[in-house]
C-alpha positions in Angstrom: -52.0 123.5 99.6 -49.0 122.7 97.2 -47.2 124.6 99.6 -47.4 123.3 102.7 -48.6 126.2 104.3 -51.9 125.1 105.0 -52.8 121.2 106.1 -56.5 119.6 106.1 -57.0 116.0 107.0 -60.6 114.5 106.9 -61.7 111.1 108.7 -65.0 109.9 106.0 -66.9 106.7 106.1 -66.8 104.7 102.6 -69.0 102.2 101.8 -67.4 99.2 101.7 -64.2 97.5 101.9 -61.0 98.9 100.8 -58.9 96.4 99.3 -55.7 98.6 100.4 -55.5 99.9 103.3 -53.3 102.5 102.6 -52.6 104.4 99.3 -52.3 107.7 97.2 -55.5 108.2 94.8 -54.1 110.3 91.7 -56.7 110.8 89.2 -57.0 114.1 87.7 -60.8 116.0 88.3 -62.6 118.3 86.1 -66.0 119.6 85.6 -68.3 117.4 84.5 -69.4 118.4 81.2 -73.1 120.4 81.2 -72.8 120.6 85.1 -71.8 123.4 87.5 -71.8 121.9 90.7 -70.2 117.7 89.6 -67.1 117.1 89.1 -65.2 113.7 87.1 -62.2 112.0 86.9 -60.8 113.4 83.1 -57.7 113.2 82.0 -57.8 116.8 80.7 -58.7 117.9 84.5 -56.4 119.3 87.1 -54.0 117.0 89.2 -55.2 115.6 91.9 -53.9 113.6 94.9 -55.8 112.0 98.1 -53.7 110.1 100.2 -55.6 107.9 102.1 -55.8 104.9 105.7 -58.4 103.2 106.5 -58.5 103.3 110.5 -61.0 101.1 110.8 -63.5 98.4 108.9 -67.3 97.9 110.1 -70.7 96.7 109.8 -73.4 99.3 110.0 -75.6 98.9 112.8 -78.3 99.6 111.0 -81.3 96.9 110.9 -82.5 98.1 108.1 -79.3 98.9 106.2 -76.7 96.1 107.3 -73.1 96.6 104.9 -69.7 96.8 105.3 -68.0 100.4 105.6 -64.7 101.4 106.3 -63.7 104.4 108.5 -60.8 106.5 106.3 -58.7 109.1 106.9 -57.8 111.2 104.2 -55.1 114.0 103.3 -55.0 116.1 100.4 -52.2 117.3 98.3 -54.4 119.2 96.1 -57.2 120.6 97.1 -60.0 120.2 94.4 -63.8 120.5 94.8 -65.4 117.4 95.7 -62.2 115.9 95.4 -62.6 113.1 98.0 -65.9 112.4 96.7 -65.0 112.1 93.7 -61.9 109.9 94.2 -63.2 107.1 96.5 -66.7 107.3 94.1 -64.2 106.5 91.0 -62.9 103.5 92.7 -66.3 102.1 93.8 -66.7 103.1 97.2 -69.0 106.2 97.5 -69.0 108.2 100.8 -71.8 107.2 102.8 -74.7 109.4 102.2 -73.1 111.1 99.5 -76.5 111.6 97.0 -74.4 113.4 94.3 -72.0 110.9 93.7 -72.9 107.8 95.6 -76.3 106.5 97.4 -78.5 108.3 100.0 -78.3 106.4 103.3 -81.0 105.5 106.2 -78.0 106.2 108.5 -77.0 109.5 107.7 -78.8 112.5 106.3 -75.8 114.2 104.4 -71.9 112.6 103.1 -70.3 110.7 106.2 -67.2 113.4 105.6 -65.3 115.4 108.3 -62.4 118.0 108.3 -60.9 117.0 111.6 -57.9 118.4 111.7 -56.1 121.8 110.3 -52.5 123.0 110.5 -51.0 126.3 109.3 -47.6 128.1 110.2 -48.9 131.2 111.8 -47.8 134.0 109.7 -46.1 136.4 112.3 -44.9 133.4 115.5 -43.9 131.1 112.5 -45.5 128.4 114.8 -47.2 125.6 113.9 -51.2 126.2 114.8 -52.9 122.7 114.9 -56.5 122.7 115.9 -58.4 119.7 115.8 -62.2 119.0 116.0 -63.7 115.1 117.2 -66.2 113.6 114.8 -70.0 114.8 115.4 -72.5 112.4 116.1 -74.1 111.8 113.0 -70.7 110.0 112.2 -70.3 108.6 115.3 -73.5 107.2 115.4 -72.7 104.7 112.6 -70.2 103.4 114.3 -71.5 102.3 117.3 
């Protein structure tokens, strides 16, 4: 992904509200120690860079779990595992859902995160491929 060859951009729901809208997350993510699967922000971890929007701010429509979330979309410069969750968890506004590093959620059953859009340079046209998928309707849901 350092490259440029290969483009992922995610749309996620936050909980909360992002007090800017638009900015570059740059904290460096390693393994957590005495865990295989978590990862933390370390400064002896591997660069990292999320560049992030929020789209859109929101109340949950949720009786029984009414809070303010924000709608973000998300592009990655690295590509680390976890590393959205990780980033926006670190600056105190967890995906929604996200059990390993947030809160589970009465309004969705996994993370509120969604690869939405992929670009590439095909290898042998030297075109530009872009494919793009909407959000499901788990995510939707929220929302509306």
């Amino acid at each position: 992904m350092n490259e440029n060859l290969f483009k992922k951009e995610y749309l996620c729901i936050v909980e909360g509200i992002l007090d800017k809208k638009t900015g570059t997350i740059d904290l460096p993510i390693a393994r957590k120690p005495g865990s295989i699967i978590e990862r933390c922000i370390d400064s002896t971890g591997q660069p990292s860079r999320t560049i992030y929007e929020v789209i859109e701010e929101f109340q949950s429509n949720s009786q029984n779990d009414m809070q303010p979330l924000s709608l973000v979309k998300c592009k990655l410069e690295t590509g680390r595992t976890h590393q959205i969750r990780v980033h926006f968890s670190h600056i105190g506004h967890p995906l929604l859902g996200d059990t390993l590093y947030g809160n589970s959620s009465p309004l969705i059953t996994r993370q509120a995160l969604h690869s939405y859009m992929i670009s590439f340079v095909h290898p042998i046209t030297k075109k530009e491929q872009c494919f793009n998928c909407p959000l499901p309707d788990d995510i939707k849901n929220i929302k509306e």
